[in-house]
C-alpha positions as CSV (number, residue, x, y, z in Angstrom):
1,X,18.2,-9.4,10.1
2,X,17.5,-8.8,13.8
3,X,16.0,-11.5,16.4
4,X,12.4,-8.8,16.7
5,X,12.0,-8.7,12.4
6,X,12.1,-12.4,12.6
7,X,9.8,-12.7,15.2
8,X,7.4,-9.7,13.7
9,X,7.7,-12.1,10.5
10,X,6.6,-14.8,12.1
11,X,4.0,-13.2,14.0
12,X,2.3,-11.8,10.6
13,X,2.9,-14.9,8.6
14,X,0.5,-16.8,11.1
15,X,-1.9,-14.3,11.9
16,X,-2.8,-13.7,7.8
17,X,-1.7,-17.4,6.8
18,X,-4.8,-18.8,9.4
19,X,-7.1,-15.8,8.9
20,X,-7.6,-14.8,5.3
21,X,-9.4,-18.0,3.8
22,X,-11.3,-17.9,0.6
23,X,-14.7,-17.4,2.6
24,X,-12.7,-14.2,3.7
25,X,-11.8,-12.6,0.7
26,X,-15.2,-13.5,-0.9
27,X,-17.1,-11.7,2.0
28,X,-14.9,-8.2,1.8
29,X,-15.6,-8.1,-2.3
30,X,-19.1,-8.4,-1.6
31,X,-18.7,-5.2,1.2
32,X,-18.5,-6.9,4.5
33,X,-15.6,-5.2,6.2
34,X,-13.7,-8.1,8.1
35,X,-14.0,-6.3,11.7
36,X,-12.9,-10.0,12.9
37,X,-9.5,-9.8,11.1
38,X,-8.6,-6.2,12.0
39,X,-9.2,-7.4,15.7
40,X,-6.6,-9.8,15.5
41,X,-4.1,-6.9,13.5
42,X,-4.6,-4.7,16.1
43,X,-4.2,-7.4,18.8
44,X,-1.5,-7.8,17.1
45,X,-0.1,-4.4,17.1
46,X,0.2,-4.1,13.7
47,X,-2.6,-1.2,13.5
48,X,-0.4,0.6,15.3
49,X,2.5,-0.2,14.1
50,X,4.2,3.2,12.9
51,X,2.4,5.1,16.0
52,X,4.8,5.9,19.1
53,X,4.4,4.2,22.2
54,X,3.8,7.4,23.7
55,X,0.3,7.5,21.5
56,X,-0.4,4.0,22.1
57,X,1.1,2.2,19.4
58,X,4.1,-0.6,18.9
59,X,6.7,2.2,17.5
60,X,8.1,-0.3,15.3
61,X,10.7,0.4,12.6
62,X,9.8,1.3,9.5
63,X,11.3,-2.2,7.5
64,X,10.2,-4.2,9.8
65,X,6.5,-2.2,9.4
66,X,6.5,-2.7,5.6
67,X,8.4,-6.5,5.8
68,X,4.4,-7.3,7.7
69,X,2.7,-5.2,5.4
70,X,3.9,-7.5,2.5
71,X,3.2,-10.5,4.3
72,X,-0.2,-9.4,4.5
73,X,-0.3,-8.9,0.8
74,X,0.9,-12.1,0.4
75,X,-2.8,-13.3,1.8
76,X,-4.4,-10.5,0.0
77,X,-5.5,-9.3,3.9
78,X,-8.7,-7.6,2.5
79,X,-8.1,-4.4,5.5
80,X,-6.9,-1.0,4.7
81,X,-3.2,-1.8,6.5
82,X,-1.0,0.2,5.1
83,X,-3.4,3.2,5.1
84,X,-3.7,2.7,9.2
85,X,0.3,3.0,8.9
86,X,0.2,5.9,7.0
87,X,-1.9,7.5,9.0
88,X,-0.2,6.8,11.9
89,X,3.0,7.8,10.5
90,X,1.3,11.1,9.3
91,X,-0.6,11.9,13.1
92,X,2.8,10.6,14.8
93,X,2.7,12.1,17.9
94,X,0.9,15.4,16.7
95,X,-2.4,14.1,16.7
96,X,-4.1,11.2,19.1
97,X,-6.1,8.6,16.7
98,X,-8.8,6.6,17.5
99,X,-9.0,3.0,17.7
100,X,-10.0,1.4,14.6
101,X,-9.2,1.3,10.8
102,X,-7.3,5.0,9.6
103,X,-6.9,6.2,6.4
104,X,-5.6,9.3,4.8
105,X,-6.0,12.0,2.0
106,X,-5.3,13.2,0.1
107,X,-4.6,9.8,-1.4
108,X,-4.3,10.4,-5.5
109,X,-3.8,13.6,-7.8
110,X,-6.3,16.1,-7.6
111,X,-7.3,19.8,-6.3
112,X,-5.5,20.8,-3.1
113,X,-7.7,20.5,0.1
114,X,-8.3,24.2,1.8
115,X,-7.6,24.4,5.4
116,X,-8.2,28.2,6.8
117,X,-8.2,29.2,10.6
118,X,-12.2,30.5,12.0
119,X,-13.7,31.3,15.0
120,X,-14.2,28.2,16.5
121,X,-10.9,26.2,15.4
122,X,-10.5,25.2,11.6
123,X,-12.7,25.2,8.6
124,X,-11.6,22.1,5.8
125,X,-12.6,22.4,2.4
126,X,-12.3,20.6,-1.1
127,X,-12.6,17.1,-2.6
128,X,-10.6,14.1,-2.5
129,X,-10.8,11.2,-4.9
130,X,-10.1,7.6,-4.6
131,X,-9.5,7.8,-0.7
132,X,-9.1,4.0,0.0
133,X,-11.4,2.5,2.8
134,X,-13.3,5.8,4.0
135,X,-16.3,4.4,4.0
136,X,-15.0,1.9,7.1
137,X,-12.6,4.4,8.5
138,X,-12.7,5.4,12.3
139,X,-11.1,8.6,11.3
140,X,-9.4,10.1,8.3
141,X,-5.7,12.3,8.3
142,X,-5.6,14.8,6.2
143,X,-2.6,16.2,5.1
144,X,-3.2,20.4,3.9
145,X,-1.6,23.7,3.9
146,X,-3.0,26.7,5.8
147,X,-0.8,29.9,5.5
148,X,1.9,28.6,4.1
149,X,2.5,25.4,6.2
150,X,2.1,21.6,6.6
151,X,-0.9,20.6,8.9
152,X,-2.4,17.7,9.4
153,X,-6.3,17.4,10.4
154,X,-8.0,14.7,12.0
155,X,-11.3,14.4,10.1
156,X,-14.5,12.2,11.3
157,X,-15.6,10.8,8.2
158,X,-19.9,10.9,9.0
159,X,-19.4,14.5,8.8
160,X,-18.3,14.5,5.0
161,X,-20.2,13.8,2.3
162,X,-19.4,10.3,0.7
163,X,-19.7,9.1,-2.6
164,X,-18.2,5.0,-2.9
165,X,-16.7,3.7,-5.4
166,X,-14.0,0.7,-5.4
167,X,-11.1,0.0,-7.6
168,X,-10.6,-3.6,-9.7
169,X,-9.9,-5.3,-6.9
170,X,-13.1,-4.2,-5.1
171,X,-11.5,-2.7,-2.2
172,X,-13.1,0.7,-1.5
173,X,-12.2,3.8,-3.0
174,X,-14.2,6.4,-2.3
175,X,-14.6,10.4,-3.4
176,X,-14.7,12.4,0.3
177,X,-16.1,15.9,0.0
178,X,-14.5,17.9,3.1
179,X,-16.9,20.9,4.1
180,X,-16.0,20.3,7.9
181,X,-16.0,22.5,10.5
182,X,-12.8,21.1,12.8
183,X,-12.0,22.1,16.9
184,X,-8.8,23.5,17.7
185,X,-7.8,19.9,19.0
186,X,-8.1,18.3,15.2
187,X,-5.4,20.1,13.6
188,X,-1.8,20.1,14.2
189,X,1.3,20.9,12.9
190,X,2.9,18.3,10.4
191,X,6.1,16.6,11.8
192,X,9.1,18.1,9.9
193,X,9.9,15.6,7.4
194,X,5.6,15.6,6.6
195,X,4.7,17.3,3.5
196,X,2.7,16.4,-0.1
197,X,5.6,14.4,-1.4
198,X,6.7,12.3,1.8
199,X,3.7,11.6,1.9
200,X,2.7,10.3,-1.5
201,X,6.5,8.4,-1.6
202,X,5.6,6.6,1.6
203,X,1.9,5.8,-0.2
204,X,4.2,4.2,-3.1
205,X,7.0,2.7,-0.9
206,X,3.9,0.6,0.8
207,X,2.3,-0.1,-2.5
208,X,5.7,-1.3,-3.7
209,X,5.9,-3.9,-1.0
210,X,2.3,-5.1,-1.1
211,X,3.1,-5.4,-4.7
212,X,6.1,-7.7,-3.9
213,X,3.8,-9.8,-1.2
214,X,1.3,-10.4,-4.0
215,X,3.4,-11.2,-6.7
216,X,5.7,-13.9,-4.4
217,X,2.2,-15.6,-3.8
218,X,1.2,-15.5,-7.4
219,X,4.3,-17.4,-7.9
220,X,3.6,-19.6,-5.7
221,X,-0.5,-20.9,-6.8
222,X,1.0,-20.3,-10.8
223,X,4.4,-23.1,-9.8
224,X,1.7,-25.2,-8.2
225,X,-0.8,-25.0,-11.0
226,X,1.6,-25.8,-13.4
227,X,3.1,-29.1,-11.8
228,X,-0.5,-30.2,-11.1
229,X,-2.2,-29.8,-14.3
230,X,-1.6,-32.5,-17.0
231,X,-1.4,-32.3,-20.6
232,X,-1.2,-34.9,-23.1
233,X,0.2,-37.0,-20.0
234,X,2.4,-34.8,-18.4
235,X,2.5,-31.7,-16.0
236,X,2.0,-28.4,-18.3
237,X,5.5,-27.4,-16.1
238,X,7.3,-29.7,-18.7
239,X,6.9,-27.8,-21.3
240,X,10.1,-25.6,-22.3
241,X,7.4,-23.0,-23.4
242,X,5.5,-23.3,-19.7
243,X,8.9,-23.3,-18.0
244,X,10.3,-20.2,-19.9
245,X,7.2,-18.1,-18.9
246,X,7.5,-19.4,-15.2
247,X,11.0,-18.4,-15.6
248,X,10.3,-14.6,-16.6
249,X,7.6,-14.8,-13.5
250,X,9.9,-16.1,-10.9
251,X,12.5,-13.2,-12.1
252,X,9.4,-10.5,-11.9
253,X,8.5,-11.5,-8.6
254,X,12.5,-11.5,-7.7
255,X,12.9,-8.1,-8.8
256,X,10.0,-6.6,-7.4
257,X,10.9,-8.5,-3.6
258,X,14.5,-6.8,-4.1
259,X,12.7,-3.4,-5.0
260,X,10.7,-3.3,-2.0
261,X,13.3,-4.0,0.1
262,X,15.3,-0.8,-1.6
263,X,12.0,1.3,-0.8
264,X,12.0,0.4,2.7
265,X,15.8,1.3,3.2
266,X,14.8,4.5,1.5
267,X,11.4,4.8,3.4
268,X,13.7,5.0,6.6
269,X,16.3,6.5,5.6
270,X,15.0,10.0,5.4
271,X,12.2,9.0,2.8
272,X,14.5,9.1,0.2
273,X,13.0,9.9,-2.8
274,X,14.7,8.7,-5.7
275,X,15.1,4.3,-4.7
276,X,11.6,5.0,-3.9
277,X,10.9,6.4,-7.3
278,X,12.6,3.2,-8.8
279,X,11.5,1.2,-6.6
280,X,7.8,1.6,-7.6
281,X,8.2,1.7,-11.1
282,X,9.6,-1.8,-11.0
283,X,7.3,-2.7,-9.0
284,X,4.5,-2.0,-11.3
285,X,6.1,-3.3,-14.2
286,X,6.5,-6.5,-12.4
287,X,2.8,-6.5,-11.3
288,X,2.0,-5.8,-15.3
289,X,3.9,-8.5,-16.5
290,X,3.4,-11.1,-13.9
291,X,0.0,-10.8,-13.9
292,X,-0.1,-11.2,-17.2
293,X,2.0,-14.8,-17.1
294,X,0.4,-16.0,-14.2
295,X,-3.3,-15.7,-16.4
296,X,-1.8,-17.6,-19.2
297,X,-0.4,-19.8,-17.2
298,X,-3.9,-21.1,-15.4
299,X,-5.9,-20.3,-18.3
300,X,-9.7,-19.1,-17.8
301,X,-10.0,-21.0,-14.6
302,X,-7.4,-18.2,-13.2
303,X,-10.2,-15.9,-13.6
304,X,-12.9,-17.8,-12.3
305,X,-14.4,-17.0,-8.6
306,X,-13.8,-20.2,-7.5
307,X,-10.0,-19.8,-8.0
308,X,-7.7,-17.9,-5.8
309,X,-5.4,-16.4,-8.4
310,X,-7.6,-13.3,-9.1
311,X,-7.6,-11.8,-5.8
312,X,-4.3,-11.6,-6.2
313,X,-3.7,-10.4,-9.8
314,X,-6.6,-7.9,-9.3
315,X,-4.4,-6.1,-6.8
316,X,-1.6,-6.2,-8.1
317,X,-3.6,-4.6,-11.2
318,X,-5.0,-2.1,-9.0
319,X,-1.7,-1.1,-6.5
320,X,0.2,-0.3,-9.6
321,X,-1.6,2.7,-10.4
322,X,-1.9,3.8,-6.8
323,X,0.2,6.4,-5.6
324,X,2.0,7.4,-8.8
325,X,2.3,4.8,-12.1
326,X,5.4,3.6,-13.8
327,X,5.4,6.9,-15.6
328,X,4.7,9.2,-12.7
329,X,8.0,8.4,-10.9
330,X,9.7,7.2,-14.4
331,X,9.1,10.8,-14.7
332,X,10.7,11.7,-11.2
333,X,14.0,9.8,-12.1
334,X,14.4,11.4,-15.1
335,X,14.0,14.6,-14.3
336,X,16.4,14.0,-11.4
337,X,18.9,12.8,-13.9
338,X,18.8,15.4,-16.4
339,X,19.5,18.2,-13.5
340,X,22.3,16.4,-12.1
341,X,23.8,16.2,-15.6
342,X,26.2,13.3,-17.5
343,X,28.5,13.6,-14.8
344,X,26.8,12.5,-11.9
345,X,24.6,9.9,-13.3
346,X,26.5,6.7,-12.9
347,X,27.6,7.9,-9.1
348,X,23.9,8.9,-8.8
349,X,22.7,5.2,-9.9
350,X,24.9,3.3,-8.1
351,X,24.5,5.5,-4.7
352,X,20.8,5.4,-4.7
């Protein structure tokens, strides 16, 4: 570990460990965007954290991106992060952003968006679903094909037509209907190693790490629970039944920490696909399950607003489905071994 991914550690684990109290999290599930917290991010340089230098961002690398990005997960940092990064990573050097929360689209399955040269510059077309934060976004990327090749559009979202929506967690997630009339300057051509499935494995490579942040912090308030709360005169941590389901948490949330890590190699090492792939679907089986333990665990208080617990369990919930589910890239990996055939599998396994 290098001397700058300590010190971006540290960085993030103070910024989100003093800013994202209770009050916090309440006030962005009730629709207040937190404009005070993404301040401090982009004091930080974390907004810009996959953007070049040369475009005014902090160029960092892409672990040391993603090792903040689960740190901020860790507090359930109620901002649309990792979609700012994404973005970033998607205008690179193409495209000059604006200051301010980013997100991207297309962001989920759906029609392909329509991008088609006129007159005046470009004409962009279509609808995308579920696009997180659009509502609070200064501008949105917009990855599309026109003629054959990879573009990416810089899209204003006041001039699109809106509908919200949020997902269980109550972060925003909102339909964005694209009948935009774009200047020459808002389109460019996608970096090389840009297209529909970078993309999306990038999406799920974040997701993957948030989805470890959360899950180490579940841990964390269910171990805590479980040696405060006393039953029939002792903590509930006692009991061998307790204990074995804090076991099967603590190995969840121990898997899921070493498959975000894999992603993140794989993120920056040509976005390669397959780790990624596993890497998410073990993530989300870890979310499932440890979700699941750390709610029997606390019981109906666990659920209550009062607790903290939910705000993290309702993420992890909600990031497991986002950007491809267990069986979307389950589906990938197998796929990927049947071409490669008996032969190559256990090479293919234990090079990935």
């Amino acid at each position: 570990m290098s001397e700058t991914t300590d010190l971006i550690r540290d960085m993030a684990e103070k910024l989100f460990g003093d800013a994202c109290e209770k009050s916090v999290l309440a006030a962005a599930e009730n629709g207040q965007f937190q404009t005070g917290l993404w301040q401090e991010i982009t004091d930080a340089g974390l907004a810009g954290a996959l953007l070049p230098e040369s475009a005014g961002g902090s160029d960092l690398a892409i672990e040391d991106a993603l090792a903040a990005l689960r740190i901020s997960a860790s507090r359930a940092a109620p901002v649309p992060l990792a979609e700012t990064m994404l973005a970033g990573w998607l205008a690179s050097s193409s495209l000059a952003v604006p200051e301010g929360p980013l997100t991207i689209a297309p962001a989920s399955n759906g029609a392909p968006l329509t991008l088609k040269k006129s007159t005046s510059g470009w004409r962009l077309d279509g609808v995308a679903k579920r696009v997180p934060f659009a509502r609070n976004a200064a501008a949105i990327l917009v990855l599309a094909e026109a003629d054959g090749a990879n573009m990416v559009a810089r899209v204003d979202p006041k001039i699109c037509a809106l509908t919200h929506g949020r997902n269980l967690a109550m972060e925003p997630r909102d339909d964005v209907t694209f009948a935009c009339d774009l200047g020459a300057g808002d389109v460019a051509p996608a970096s090389n190693h840009v297209n529909a499935e970078t993309l999306r494995a990038f999406g799920a490579a974040m997701r993957a790490n948030q989805i470890a942040g959360a899950l180490s912090r579940a841990l964390e308030i269910t171990l805590q629970y479980a040696n405060e709360r006393v039953q029939f005169g002792k903590p509930i941590a006692k009991f061998q039944a307790i204990q074995h389901n804090l076991a099967m948490l603590a190995a969840h949330s121990a898997a899921a920490n070493a498959a975000a890590d894999m992603a993140a190699e794989a993120a920056a090492n040509d976005m390669n696909l397959l780790p990624i792939a596993a890497a998410k679907a073990r993530c989300g089986e870890a979310a499932s399950v440890g979700a699941g333990i750390a709610h029997q665990t606390h019981g109906a208080i666990g659920f209550t607003r009062e607790h903290m617990l939910h705000y993290f369990t309702k993420r992890l919930w909600s990031w497991r489905d986002e950007f491809g589910k267990e069986s979307d890239w389950s589906l990938i990996i197998g796929r990927a071994a049947a071409k490669a055939g008996p032969k190559k599998l256990w090479s293919d396994i234990v090079t990935a």
